[in-house]
C-alpha angles and dihedrals in degrees: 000000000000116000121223113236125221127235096236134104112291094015103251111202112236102221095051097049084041090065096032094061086039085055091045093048090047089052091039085058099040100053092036106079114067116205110209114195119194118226109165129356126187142190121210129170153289083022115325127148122180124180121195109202145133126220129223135192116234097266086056096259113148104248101213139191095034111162127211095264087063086071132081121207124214130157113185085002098300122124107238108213116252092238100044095054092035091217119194147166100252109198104274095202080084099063099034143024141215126224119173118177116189120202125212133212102221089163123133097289094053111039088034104048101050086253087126097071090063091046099050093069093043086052096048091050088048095054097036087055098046090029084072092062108024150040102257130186124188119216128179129209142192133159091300109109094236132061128257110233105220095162132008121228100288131157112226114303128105092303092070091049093050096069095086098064090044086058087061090051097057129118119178132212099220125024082209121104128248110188108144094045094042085057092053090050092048100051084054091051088057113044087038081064101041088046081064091054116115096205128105106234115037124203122177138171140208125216128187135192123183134141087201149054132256098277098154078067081199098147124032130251093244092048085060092045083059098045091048098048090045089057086045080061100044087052087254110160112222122208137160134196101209099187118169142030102288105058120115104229103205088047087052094049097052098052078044102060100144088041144332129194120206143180138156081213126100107189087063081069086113101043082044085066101039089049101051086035101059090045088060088043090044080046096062095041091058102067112092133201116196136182135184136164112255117229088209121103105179141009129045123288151181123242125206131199123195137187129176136210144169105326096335139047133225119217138188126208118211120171111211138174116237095186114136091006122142154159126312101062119168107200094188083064103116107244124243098231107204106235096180090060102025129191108276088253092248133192118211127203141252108239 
């Protein structure tokens, strides 16, 4: 189809620019509408307030790196001035931790094809990245009911960078695959090592990599329903790295189900990786924990936190009682979250 031009310098073509200012509108909406989910809140003190959140665009993509200025401050509708609340981003690797395990297909088709050799270095890199933020462990599978440790749950350092040459010392016990069983396992692993976890908020991640399909057939498919929407619940992340002609796209989706990424193509193994492994990186970097020194002193009240962003704007709710509450409020002091009578986990809203 022929595009119109339009008389102006330079001759721009209409269509185009047509579809290039509808492109720009669509990604002006997504990403303008902030989503700001509540996961602890406490109340210290002479005057303390924390909020423990992360914050989503409106596609559900993690939006990372916000500073303190970012957010705006209200409690019973009034703006609380930034220097008078003192309002500022406390290290969140205080309240919460991070755990990822990824979990490897060494099956057949994959130890017996040379396929390995390209998988040692997307794994390394994975490792190495996460590794940075959270706390990652590396598992292989193969038919064989139970899991394979690779790497142990370890934060950055020379364990993380060691799993590479463990992956060329692997023999396996069954060239089959399985895949539903390896997941369930998996799920257990993790939440077995986050249970041990002395911090107050846990936040873990499962990653899966498979060219195949489940064939051991050792574990329903409704027993892994049950396993995955128990994890949904737990605030696990799901995500799966389908790489190869043989994957069955909607299996692989639903263990996925906060991203998969999937190709019949070999040689996107690596970006397979990057990808998956920027969006658990994005992931940690969007949670938030804020902190500001309230100006009530008595009564209860009803904080507000806003972020814009683009052409909308994402809020939180928190209720809160100011009675005894005074001057010489640190707001850099780290909060005491109350574990035996936890935050309601709450999703705002974009406006």
């Amino acid at each position: 189809m022929s595009e119109r031009t339009v008389g102006l310098s330079g001759g721009f073509r209409a269509g185009r620019l047509g579809r290039m200012v509808m492109a720009a509108a669509l990604l002006w909406l997504a990403t303008g509408c902030p989503k700001l989910t509540l996961y602890q809140a406490a109340v210290m003190r002479p005057s303390q307030i924390a909020v423990y959140f992360n914050v989503l665009d409106a596609a559900g993509h993690p939006i990372p790196n916000l500073t303190a200025d970012r957010f705006e401050i209200y409690e019973d509708g009034g703006r609380i001035s930034t220097f008078e609340s003192k309002q500022t981003i406390l290290n969140p690797e205080v309240a919460a931790i991070h755990y990822a395990l990824l979990l490897v297909d060494l099956s057949g088709s994959i130890t017996q094809s040379g396929a390995l050799e390209q998988l040692k270095p997307a794994v390394q890199a994975f490792a190495d990245r996460v590794g940075q933020l959270q706390k990652v462990a590396v598992y292989g599978f193969d038919g064989s009911p139970t899991l394979y440790p690779l790497l142990p749950f370890t934060k950055g350092g020379e364990g993380v960078r060691s799993v590479a040459e463990r992956l060329s010392s692997f023999k396996g016990r069954d060239p089959s695959t399985n895949l539903n069983g390896a997941v369930v396992e998996g799920l257990k692993v993790l939440q077995k090592a986050l249970a041990h976890e002395p911090t107050p908020l846990k936040f873990g991640s499962l990653v899966v990599f498979t060219d195949g399909s489940d064939r051991a057939q050792r574990v329903l498919r409704a027993d892994l329903d049950k396993a995955l929407d128990g994890a949904r619940e737990d605030r696990t992340s799901l995500y799966v790295i389908g790489i190869g002609k043989e994957i069955n796209t909607s299996e692989l989706r639903n263990i996925g189900r906060t991203h998969a990424f999937l190709s019949q193509d070999p040689t996107e193994l690596a970006k397979a990786f990057d990808d998956v492994a920027q969006r658990v990186e994005g992931y940690t970097k969007s949670f938030y924990l804020l902190s500001y020194c309230s100006p009530a002193r008595a009564q209860e009240h009803d904080l507000k936190v806003v972020t814009r962003a683009g052409m909308g704007s994402g809020s939180l709710t928190y209720h809160f009682n100011a009675q005894g509450f005074g001057p010489s409020c640190d707001s850099n002091r780290m909060p005491h979250f109350d574990l035996k009578n936890p935050t309601k986990h709450k999703a705002g809203e974009g406006e």
